[in-house]
FIKOLZA-1660 file (N, C-alpha, C; in steps of 0.1 Angstrom, whole numbers, plus 5000, padded with zeros to 4 digits):
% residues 79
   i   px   py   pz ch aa at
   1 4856 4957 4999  A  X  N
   1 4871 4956 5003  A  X CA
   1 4877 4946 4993  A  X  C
   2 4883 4953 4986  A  X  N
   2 4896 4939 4979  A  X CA
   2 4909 4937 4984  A  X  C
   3 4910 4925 4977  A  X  N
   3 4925 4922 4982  A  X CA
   3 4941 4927 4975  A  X  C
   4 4944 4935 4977  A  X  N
   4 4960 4942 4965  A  X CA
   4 4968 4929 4968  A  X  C
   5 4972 4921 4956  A  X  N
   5 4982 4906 4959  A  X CA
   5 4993 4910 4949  A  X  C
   6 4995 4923 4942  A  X  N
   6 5007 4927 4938  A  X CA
   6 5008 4942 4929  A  X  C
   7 5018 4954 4927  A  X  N
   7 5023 4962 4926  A  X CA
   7 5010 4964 4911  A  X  C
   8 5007 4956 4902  A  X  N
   8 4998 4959 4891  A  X CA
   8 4984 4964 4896  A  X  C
   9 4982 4956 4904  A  X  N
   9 4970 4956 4912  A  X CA
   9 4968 4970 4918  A  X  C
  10 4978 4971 4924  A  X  N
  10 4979 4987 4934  A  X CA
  10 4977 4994 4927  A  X  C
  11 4986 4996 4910  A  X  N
  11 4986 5007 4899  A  X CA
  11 4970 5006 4897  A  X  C
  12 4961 4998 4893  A  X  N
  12 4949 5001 4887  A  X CA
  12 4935 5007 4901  A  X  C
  13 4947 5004 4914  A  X  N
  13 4936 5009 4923  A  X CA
  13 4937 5026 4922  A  X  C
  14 4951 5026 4921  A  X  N
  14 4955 5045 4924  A  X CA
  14 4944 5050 4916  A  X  C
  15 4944 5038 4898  A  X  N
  15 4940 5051 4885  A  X CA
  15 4931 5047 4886  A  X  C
  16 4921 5041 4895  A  X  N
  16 4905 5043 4894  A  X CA
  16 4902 5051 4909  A  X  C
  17 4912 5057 4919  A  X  N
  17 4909 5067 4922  A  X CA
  17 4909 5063 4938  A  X  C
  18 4914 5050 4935  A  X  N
  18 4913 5051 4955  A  X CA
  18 4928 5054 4960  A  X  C
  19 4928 5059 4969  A  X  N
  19 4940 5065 4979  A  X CA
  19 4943 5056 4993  A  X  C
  20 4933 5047 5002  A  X  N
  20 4936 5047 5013  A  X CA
  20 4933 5029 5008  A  X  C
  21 4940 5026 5019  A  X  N
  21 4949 5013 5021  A  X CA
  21 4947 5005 5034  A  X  C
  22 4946 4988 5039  A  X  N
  22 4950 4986 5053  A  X CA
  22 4960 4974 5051  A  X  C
  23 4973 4979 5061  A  X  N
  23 4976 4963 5062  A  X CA
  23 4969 4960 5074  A  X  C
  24 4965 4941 5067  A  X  N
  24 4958 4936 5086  A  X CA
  24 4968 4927 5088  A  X  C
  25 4969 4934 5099  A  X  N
  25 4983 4925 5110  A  X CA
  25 4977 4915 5119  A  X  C
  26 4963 4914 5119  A  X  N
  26 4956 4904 5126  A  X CA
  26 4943 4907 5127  A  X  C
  27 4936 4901 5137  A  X  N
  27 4920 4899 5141  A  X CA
  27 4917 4913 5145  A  X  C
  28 4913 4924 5135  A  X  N
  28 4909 4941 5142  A  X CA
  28 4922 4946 5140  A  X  C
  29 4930 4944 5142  A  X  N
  29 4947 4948 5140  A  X CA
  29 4948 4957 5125  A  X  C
  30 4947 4968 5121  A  X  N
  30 4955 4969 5107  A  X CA
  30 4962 4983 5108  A  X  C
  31 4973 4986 5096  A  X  N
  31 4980 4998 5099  A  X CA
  31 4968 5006 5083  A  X  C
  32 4970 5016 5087  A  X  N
  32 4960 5025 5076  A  X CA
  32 4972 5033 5067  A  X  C
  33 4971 5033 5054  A  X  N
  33 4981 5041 5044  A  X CA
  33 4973 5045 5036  A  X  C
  34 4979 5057 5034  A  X  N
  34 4974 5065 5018  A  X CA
  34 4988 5067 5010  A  X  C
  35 4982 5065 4999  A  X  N
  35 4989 5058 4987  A  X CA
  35 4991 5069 4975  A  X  C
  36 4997 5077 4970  A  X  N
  36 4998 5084 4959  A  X CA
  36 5009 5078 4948  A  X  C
  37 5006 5076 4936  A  X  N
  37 5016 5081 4924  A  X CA
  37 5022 5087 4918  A  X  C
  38 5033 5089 4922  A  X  N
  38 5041 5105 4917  A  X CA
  38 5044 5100 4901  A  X  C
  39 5046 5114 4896  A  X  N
  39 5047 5115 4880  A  X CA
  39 5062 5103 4876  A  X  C
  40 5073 5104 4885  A  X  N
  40 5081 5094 4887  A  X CA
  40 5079 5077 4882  A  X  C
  41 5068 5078 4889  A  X  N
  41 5063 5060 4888  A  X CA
  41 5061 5055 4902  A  X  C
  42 5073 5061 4911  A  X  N
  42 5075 5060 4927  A  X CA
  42 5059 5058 4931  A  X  C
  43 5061 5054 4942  A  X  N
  43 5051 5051 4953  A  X CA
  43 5050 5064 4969  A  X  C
  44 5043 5073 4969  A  X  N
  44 5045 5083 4975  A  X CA
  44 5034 5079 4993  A  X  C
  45 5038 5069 5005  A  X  N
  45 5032 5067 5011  A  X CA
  45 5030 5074 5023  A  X  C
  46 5020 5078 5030  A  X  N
  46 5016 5081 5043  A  X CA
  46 5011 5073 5054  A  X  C
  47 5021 5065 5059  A  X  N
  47 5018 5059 5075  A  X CA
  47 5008 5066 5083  A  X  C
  48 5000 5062 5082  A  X  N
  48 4985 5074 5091  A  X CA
  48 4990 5071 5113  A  X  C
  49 4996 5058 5111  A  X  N
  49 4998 5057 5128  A  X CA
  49 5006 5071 5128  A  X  C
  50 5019 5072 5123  A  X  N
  50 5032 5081 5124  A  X CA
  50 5025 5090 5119  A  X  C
  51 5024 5089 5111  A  X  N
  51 5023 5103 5098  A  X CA
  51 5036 5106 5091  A  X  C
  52 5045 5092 5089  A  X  N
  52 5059 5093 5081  A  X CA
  52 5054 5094 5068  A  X  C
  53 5063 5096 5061  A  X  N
  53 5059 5091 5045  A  X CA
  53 5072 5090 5039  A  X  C
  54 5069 5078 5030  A  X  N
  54 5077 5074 5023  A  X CA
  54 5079 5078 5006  A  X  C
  55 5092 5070 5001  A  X  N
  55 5083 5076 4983  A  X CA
  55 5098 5061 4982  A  X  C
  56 5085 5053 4976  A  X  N
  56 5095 5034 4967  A  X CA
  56 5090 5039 4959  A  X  C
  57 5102 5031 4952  A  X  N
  57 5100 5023 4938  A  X CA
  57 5088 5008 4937  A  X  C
  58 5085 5005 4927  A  X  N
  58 5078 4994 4930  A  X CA
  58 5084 4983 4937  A  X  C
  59 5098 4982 4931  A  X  N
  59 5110 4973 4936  A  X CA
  59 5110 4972 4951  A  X  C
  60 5115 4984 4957  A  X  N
  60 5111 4990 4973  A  X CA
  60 5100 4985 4981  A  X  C
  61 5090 4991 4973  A  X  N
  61 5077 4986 4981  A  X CA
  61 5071 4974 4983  A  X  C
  62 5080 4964 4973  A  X  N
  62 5079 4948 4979  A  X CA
  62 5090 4944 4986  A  X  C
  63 5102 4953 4988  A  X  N
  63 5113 4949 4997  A  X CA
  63 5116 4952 5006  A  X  C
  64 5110 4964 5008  A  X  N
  64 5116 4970 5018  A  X CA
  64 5107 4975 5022  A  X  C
  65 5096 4974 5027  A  X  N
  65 5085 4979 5031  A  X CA
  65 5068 4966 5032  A  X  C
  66 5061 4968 5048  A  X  N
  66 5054 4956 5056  A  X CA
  66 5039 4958 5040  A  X  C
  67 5039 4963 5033  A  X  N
  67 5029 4966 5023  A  X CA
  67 5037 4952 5007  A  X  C
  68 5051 4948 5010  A  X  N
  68 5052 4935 5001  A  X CA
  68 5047 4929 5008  A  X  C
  69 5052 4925 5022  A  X  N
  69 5048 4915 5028  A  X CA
  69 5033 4910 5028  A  X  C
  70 5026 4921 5035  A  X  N
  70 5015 4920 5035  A  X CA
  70 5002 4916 5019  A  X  C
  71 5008 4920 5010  A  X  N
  71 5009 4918 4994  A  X CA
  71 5011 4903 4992  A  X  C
  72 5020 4899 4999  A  X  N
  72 5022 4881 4995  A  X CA
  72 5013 4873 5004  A  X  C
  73 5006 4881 5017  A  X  N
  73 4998 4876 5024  A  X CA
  73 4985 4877 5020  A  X  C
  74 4983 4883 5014  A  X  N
  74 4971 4887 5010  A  X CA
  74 4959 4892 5024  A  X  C
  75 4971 4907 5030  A  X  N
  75 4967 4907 5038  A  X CA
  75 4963 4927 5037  A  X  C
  76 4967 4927 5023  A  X  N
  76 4967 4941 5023  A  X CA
  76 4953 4950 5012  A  X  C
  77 4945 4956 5016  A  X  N
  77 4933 4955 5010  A  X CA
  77 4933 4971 5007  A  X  C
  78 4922 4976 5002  A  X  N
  78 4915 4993 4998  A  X CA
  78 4908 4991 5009  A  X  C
  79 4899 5003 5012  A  X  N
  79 4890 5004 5021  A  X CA
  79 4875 5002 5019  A  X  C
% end
C-alpha cells in the first residue's frame, strides 16, 4: 500500500496500471474508488459505496472532491 500525497503521484499510479483507490476516513473506515484517465487528461471516478462517477480536472480533484483532502492527509492510498 502507498501513499498518493498529490495529482503527479496519482498520474504514475494510473500508468503503471493500478485502478483502485482508498480514502481512510479513520481506524477500518475507508471509501473505495476506481480511478481512470480519459484521453482528456480528466480524472474519470467511481465511488464504489454509490456507484456515482465523476470525471475532474486535476484542479477539481483537489477542490472539489474528499480524494484532495484526503491527498493532503495523506490519507489516500492504492490497494
Amino acid at each position: 500500500m502507498r501513499h498518493i500525497q498529490n495529482v503527479r503521484a496519482l498520474r504514475q499510479a494510473l500508468a503503471n496500471g493500478q485502478r483502485e483507490f482508498k480514502v481512510h476516513l479513520g481506524v477500518g473506515i475507508f471509501w473505495c474508488k476506481s480511478i481512470n484517465l480519459c484521453t482528456d487528461g480528466r480524472f474519470q471516478i467511481l465511488n464504489r459505496i454509490d456507484g456515482s462517477v465523476q470525471t475532474l480536472t486535476a484542479r477539481q480533484l483537489c477542490t472539489h472532491s474528499i480524494i484532495g483532502e484526503a491527498m493532503r492527509k495523506k490519507a489516500f492510498t492504492d490497494e
